[in-house]
N, C-alpha and C positions, 0 to 999 in steps of 0.2 A: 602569533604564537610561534615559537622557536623551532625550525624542524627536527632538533634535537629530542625537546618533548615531544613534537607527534609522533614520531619515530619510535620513541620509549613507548607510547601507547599503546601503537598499534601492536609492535612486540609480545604486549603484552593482553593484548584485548583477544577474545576468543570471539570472531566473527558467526560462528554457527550459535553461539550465546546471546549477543547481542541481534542479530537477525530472527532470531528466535522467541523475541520480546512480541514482533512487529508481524510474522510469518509461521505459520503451521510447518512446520521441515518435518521431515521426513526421510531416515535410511534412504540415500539412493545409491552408494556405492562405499566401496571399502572406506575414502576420507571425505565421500559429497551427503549432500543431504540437497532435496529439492523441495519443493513448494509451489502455491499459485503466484506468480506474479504480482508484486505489489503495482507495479508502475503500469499494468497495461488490462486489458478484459481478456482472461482466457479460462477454458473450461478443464483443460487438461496440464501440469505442472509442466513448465517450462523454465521454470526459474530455479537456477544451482547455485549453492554455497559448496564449495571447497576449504575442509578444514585445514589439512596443511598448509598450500598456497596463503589461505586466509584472502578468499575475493569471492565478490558472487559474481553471474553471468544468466542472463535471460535470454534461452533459444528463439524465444518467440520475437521480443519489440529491442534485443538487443542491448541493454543496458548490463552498464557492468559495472564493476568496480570496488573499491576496498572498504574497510568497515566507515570511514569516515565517509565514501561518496555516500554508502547507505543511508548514516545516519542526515547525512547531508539533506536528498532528495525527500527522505519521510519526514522530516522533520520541519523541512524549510528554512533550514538557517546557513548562517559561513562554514566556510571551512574551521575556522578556530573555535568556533561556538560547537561543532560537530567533535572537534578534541578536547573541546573541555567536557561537551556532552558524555562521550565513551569514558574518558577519565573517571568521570563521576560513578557511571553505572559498575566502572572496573575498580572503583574505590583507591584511584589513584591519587595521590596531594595534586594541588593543581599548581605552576607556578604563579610570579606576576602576568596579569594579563595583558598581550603583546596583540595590536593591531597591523595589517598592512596598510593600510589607509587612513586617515581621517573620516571621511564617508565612512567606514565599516565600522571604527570607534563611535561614531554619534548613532550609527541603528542598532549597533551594540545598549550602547547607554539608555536609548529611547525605549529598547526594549524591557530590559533593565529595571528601568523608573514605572513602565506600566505594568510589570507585575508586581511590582513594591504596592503602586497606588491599590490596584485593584485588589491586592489582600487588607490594604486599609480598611477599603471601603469595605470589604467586606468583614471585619472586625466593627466599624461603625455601625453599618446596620445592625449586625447582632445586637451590641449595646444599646443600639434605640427600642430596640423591639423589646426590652425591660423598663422601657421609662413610660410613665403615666400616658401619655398620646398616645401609644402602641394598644392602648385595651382593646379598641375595636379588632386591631389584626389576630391579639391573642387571642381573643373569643371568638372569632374565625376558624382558627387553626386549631385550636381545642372544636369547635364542631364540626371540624373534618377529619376529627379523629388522629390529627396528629400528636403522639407524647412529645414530651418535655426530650427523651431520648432520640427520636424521630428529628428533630428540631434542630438539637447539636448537631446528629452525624451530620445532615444536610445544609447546617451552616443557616439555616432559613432567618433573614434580618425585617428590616421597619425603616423604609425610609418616610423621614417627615415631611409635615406637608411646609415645607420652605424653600424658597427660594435658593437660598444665602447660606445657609446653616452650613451644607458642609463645605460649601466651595468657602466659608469664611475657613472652617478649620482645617485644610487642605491646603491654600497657599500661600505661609509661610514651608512648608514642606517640598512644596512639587512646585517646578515650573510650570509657566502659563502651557508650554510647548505639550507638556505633557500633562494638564487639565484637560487641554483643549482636544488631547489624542486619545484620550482614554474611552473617549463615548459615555461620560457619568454626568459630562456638562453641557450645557447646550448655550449658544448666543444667538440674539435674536432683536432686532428693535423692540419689539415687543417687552421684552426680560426687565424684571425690575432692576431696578438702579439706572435704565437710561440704554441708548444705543450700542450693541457690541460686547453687552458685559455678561458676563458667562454667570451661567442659573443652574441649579442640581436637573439633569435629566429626569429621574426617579424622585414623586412626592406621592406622599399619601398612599402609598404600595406596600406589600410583604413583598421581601427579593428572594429572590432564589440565585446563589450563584452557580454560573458554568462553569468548570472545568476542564481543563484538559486531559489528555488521556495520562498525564505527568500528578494530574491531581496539584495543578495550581490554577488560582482562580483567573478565569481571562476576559470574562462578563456577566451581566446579569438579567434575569427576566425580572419582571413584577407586574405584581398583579393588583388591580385597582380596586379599593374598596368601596366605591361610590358606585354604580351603575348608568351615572347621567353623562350626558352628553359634554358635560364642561370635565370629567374625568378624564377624558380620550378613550383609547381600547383599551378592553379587558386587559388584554396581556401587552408586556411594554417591554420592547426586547434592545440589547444595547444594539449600538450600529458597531457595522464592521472594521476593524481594527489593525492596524499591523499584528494583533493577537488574534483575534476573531474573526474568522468568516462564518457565517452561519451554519450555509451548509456542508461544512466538515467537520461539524462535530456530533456525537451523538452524548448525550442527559447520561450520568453516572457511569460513563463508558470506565472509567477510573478505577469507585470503587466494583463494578460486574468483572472486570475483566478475568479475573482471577476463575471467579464462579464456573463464568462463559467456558472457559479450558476445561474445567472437570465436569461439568454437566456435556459439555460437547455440543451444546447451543443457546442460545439467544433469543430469550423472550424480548419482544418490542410491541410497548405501548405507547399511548399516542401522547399523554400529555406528563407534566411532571408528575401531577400530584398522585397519576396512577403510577408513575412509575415509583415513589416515595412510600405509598401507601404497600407496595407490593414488595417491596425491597425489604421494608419493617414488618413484613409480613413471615419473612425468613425464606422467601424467593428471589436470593441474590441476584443470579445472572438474567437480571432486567437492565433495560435502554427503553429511554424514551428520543425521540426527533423533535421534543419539544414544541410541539403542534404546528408543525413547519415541514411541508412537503419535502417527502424523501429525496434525498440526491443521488445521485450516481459517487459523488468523493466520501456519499456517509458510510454505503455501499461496500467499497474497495476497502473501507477503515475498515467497517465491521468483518468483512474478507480475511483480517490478518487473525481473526480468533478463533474463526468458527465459519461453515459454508449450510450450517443447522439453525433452522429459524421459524421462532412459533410466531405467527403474527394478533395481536389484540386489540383492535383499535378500536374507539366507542361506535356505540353502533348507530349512531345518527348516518343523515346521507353523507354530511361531509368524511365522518371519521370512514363509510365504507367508502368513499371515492376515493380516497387515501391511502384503503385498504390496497384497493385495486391494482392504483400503482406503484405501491409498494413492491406488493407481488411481481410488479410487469419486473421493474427493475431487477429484484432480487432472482428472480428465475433467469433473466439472462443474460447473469452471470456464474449460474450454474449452484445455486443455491438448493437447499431442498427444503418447501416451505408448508407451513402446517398452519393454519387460522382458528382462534377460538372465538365463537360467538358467544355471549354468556346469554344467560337465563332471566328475561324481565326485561329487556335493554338495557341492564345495567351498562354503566364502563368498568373498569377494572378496578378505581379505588372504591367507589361504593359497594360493590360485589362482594371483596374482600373485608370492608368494615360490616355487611350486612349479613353476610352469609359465612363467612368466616376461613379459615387457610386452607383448612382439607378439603371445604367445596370448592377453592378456587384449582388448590391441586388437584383436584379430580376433573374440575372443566379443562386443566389443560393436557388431562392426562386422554381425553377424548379429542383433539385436539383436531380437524380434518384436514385430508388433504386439500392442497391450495384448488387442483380442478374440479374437485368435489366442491368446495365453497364458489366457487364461480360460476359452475352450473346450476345450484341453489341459486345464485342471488340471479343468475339470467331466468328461471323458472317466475322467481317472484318479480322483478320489473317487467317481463314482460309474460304473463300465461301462457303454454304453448295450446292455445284452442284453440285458433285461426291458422292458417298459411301466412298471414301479414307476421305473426307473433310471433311466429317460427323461424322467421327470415330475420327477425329482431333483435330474438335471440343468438341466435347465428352468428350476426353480424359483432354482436354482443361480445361474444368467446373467442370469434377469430382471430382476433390481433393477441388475444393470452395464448393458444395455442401457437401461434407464430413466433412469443419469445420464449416456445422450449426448446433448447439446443438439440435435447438426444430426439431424434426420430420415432424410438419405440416409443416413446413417455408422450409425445404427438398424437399419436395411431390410438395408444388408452384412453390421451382426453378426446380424442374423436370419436371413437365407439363409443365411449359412457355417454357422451354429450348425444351423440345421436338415439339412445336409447333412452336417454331420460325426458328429452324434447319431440320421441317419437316423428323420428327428420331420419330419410334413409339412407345407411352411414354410407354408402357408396357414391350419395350425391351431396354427403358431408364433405367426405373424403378430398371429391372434383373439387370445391370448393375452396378448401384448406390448400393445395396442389396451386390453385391460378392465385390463391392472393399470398402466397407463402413466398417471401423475400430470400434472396439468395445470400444466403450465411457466409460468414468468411471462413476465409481457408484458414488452416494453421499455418506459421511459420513454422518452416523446417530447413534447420541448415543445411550446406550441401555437405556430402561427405569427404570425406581424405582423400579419397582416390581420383575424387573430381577435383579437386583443386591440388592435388599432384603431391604434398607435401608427404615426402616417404618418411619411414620410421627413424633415419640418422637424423633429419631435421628437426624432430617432435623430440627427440632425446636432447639435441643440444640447445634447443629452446627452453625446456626444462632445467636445463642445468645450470643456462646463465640467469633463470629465477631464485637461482638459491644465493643466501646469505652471503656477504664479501669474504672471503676468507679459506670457504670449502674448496676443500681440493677438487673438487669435479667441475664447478664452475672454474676455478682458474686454470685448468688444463684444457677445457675449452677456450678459453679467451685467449692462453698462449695460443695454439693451433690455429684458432681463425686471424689472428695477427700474423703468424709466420705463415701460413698455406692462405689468402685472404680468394684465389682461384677457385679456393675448394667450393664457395656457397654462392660465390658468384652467378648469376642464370638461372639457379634455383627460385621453387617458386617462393620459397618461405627465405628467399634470401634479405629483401629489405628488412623486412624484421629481425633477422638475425644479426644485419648490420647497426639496428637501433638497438639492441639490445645489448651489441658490444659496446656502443658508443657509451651508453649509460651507466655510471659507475654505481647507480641504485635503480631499481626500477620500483615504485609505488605502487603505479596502478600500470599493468602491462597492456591493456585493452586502449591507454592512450597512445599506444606506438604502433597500432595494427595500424594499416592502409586504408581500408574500407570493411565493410560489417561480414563481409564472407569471412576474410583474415579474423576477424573479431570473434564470430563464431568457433571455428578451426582452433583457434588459440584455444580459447575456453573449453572445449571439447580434449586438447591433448593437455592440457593441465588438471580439469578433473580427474580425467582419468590415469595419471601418473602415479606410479607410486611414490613413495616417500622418499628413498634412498637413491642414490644413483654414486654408482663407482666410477673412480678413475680408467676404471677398466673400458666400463660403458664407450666412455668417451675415447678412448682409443679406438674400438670398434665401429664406432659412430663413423671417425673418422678415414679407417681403413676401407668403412662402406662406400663411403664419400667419394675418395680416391679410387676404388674399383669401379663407382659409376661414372665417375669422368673417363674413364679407359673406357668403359664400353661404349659410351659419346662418340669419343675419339674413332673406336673404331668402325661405327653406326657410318660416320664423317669418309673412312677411308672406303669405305666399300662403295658408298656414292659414287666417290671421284672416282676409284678406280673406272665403276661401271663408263663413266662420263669418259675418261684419258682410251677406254678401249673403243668406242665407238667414235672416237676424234683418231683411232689409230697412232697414237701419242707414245710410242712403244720406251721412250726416254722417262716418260713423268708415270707412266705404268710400272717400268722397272725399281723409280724410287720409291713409288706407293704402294707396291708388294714388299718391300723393304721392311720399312716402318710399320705393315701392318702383321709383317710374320713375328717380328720382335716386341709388338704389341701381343698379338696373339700367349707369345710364351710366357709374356707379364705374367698377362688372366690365366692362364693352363696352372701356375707354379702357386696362383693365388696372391 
């Protein structure tokens, strides 16, 4: 892609807008807005966007960089796939699309060809799932309560029980390269037609497609309508993909997101159908984990919506194991979590078809907190009527208390727990103390004053960020070219030497030294204003020069002391010289 176009883009992309897709921001200063960090676990906002500049910067794990590394890193694609990405979102024309590599043009392409297929397929299925074969999925999905409206939004298909069927109508279209990558086809000696020869993954199944959080399809589940053992498992999930990994994504993250923002959290239930039944329920902002243990990356996704989360998982043992560590996870990372058990052991889509939307909204409107449901369910596996059953319990809740960050929200689940397990909170308390793990520290940059960089430095740093052409930036550049002594020694001098050198500077975080300078930077560019005079910089640089004189003279007082105690009465005479005529320099200003 032409640096001319990314360049146009960036210009023109609003970084606190597009960060804002992916990150809760929030006012932090006159041109910043902060947030939790996408890229690392923190409990407390570390991570800045700078509107003017147009860059963000994380105090905490140090990441930095301009709208395209953003999109880069969340995204996981190129750098040109990241400009044509912001283009898009900035409703910019895109031009021809220009590769640096070979290599980059074919994971381009391959990429490319597997969202093409996999919205085939998933136009396919739809279309099978009206042809006379599909009766049994239809009379399924009609007894689960799903409509005919239910069915579109969610896109839900029929793949047939064949072999051949769609891998025949697939490749005159798609190469073998991308049959084979897609995860829709499988090879196998086994596979009809003979050794090697690729067979539909998905037969005899309702599909459900996954989406991205872009709302394109990137794979699918299905679910088997047979029960026996030559069916395989119930649920049939595609394999992981240059599109797909499983666990980064969460079920309807797509269409909820919007919800998740105005409601201010996140209902999550455990399987699709709950989440589909609950969705058509008029309870948008639902996710489902698609019955596949919570991850840590579904976690930090779900992070960029909302830090509010009701959890509803069926209530068998597996869905509360699930429950469980769901919780562990989401607590810590500083989530605030709420659990709804329902009524009957229902799960959440029969609840909802049985009992109908106001009883479900009113189950979540009772919703408990997470240490409240945790000491419920230690009460019920183990009774606390014994000493054995009470140490079981115990043992039970400790490690949940152990991933709450805040201290006091510790001490609550320790009194209630000790009060409800009749266990005496003082030797609850001992307990939680010896087995409680040592938390990490924050990152915290150092300050200004520890790393020396005085206020002329911060200002001329500042000024050769701005656009080619400003007069405050090229009044600096003359000055550092004509006086190049002046920033020489200083701390903040290497970088001011890159930043001359560079006739644009992109991402300025790549021209820091090391992550202290990194920090520092980021630090005196948020907090810059907007404008900067030519005046500025004449000041900047009259400071400059009055602190080399005072150098100079810091230098003369030395020696002197040094030439009087060597009795050197010749090099004392010429270094009271130079330092009286110094002196009247700084007197006259």
């Amino acid at each position: 892609m032409a640096d001319g176009f990314a360049q146009s883009v960036k210009q023109q992309a609003d970084i606190v807008r597009i960060v804002g897709e992916y990150v809760r921001l929030t006012k932090g200063g006159a041109q910043s807005f902060k947030g939790l960090c996408p890229f690392h676990k923190e409990k407390t906002p570390s991570f800045n966007v700078q509107a003017v500049q147009q860059f963000y910067h994380c105090f905490g794990c140090g990441q930095s960089g301009d709208v395209f590394t953003f999109v880069q890193k969340m995204e996981n694609i190129s750098f040109p796939e990241a400009v044509r990405t912001v283009a898009q979102k900035c409703g910019i024309p895109l031009p021809k699309r220009e590769f640096s590599s070979p290599e980059e043009a074919q994971a381009s392409r391959l990429r490319s060809k597997l969202l093409e297929i996999h919205e085939q397929a998933c136009l396919y299925f739809e279309e099978q799932l009206q042809g006379p074969e599909a009766a049994r999925a239809r009379e399924y999905l009609t007894g689960r309560g799903l409509t005919a409206e239910a069915i579109t939004a969610f896109r839900i298909g029929y793949a047939p029980d064949s072999y051949s069927t769609m891998r025949d109508r697939f490749q005159s279209g798609f190469e073998e390269e991308v049959l084979r990558g897609s995860g829709l086809f499988s090879a196998k000696e086994q596979a009809e037609g003979g050794s090697g020869t690729m067979y539909a993954r998905f037969r005899k199944r309702i599909t459900f497609p996954i989406r991205n959080e872009a709302g394109r399809v990137i794979a699918f589940t299905a679910r088997a309508l047979d029960n026996d053992e030559k069916a395989g498992p119930k649920y049939l999930n595609s394999p992981e993909t240059p599109l797909y990994t499983k666990g980064h994504v969460l079920f309807n993250l797509d269409k909820a997101k919007q919800a998740i923002r105005q409601f201010e959290f996140a209902l999550l239930v455990e399987g699709q159908m709950d989440c589909i039944s609950v969705y058509m329920a008029g309870i948008t902002n639902v996710l489902a984990t698609s019955g596949t243990a919570f991850t840590e990356a579904q976690v930090r996704l779900l992070a960029r919506h909302t830090r509010q989360v009701v959890v509803n998982f069926d209530p068998d043992t597996a869905g509360a194991n699930a429950a469980e560590k769901s919780i562990a996870l989401l607590i810590e990372e500083g989530f605030s979590v709420k659990v709804v058990t329902l009524e009957g052991g229902l799960d959440p889509d029969r609840y909802v078809r049985e009992r109908g939307t106001p009883a479900y909204i009113a189950a979540l409107r009772g919703a408990r907190r997470h240490s409240d449901y945790l000491i419920e369910r230690a009460r019920t596996l183990f009774p606390p009527v014994t000493p054995d059953a009470k140490v079981k319990a115990l043992n039970f809740l400790l490690p949940h208390m152990q991933h709450i960050p805040s201290r006091i929200a510790r001490d609550e689940f320790a009194a209630d727990a000790a009060q409800k397990l009749s266990i005496d909170s003082a030797l609850l308390r001992q307990e939680l103390k010896q087995a409680a793990f040592a938390r990490r520290a924050d990152v915290r940059p150092k300050s200004s004053s520890a790393l020396g960089w005085s206020e002329a430095e911060k200002l001329l740093l500042r000024a050769l960020m701005l656009p080619a052409g400003q007069p405050a930036r090229e009044l600096a550049r003359q000055r550092m070219t004509e006086e190049p002594s002046l920033y020489e020694g200083l701390a903040a001098s290497a970088l001011l030497s890159a930043f001359l050198e560079a006739e644009t500077i992109s991402n300025p975080f790549d021209l820091a030294p090391d992550e202290s300078s990194r920090h520092l930077l980021a630090a005196v560019l948020m907090n810059g204003g907007q404008e900067i005079q030519t005046q500025q910089v004449e000041d900047a640089f009259h400071s400059l020069r009055h602190s080399r004189l005072e150098r100079r003279q810091r230098e003369l007082r030395r020696s002197l002391a040094e030439a009087e105690l060597r009795n050197d009465s010749a090099t004392v005479q010429e270094l009271m010289t130079e330092k009286m005529a110094l002196d009247r320099v700084l007197r006259d200003g």
